[in-house]
N, C-alpha and C positions, 0 to 999 in steps of 0.2 A: 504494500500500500504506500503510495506516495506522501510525502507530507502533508501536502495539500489536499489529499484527500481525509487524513486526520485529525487535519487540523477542522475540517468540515464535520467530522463525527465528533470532534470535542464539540464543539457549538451546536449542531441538533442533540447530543446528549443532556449538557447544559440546558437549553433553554426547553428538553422534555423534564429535571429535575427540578426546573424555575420557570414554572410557568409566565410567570409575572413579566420574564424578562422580556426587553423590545427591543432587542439588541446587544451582540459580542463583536468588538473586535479582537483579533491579537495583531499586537506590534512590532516591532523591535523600537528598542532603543533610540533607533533614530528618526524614528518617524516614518518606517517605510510599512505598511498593509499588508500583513502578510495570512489572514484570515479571515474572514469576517462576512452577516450574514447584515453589514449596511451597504444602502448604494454605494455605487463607485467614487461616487464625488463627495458623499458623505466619509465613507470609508477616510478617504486621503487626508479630509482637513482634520478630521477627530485623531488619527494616526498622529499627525504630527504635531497637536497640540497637546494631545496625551504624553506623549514624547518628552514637551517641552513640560509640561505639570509637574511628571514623575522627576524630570530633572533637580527645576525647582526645589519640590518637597524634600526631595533626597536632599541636595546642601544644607534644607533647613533643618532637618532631621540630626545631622551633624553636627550642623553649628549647635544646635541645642542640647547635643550631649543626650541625646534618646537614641541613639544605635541606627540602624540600615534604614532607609524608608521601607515598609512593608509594602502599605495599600495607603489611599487618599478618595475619599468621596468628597463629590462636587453637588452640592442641592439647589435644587431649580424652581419653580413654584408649579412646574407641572411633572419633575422628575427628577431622576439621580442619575450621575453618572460614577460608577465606583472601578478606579484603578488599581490593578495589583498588578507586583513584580512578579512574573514569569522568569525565575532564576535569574541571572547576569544581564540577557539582553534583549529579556523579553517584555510586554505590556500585554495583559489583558484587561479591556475594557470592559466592563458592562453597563448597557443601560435599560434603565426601568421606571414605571411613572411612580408618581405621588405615591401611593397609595401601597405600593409594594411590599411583601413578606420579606422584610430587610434581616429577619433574620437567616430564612431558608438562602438569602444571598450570601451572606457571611458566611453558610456553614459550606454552600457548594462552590464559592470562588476562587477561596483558596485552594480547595484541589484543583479545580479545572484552570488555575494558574500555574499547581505544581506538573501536572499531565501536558500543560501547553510549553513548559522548560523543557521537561523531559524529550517532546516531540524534535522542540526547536535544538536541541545538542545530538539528538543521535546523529 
């Protein structure tokens, strides 16, 4: 199975264990699309300002003497956006509205953040 193909069963497994959700993407680090179930043009601009967020977060994380950036959520008044490190050079995104089981998100992000590392190093 190709990457891109698993990386497509991470995200229909995902969003059958999260219903709520409205979208995943995964990242790399630098802002490039390398998975994802948003349009194309959506896709690209949220790639690369997830990109730049986790960047962010991570120095600030640092500076503040709290260890590695984990994850970062972004709240909206009709949704969330919640980013998690995908090991070294990865981003996965999720998005979801208002209203969402934020905790059935927490519990299934972070694995399907550690499953999306996993995909992206082998």
């Amino acid at each position: 199975m190709s990457k891109q193909d698993e990386f497509t069963q991470l995200i229909r497994e995902l969003r059958e264990n999260v219903p709520d959700i409205s979208g995943v993407l995964i990242a790399t680090v630098d802002g490039l699309s390398i998975g994802t179930d948003f349009s194309e043009d959506e896709a690209a601009r949220v790639a690369a300002m997830a990109a730049s967020s986790v960047g962010l977060a991570d120095r600030i994380t640092r500076t503040s003497d709290i260890g590695k950036m984990k994850d970062m959520m972004i709240e909206g008044r009709e949704g969330m956006l919640i980013l998690y490190m995908a090991g070294t050079g990865g981003i996965l995104a999720i998005r979801a509205p208002e209203r969402s089981n934020l905790g059935l998100i927490r519990l299934e992000g972070p694995k399907a953040a550690r499953r999306a590392a996993e995909i992206m190093e082998a």
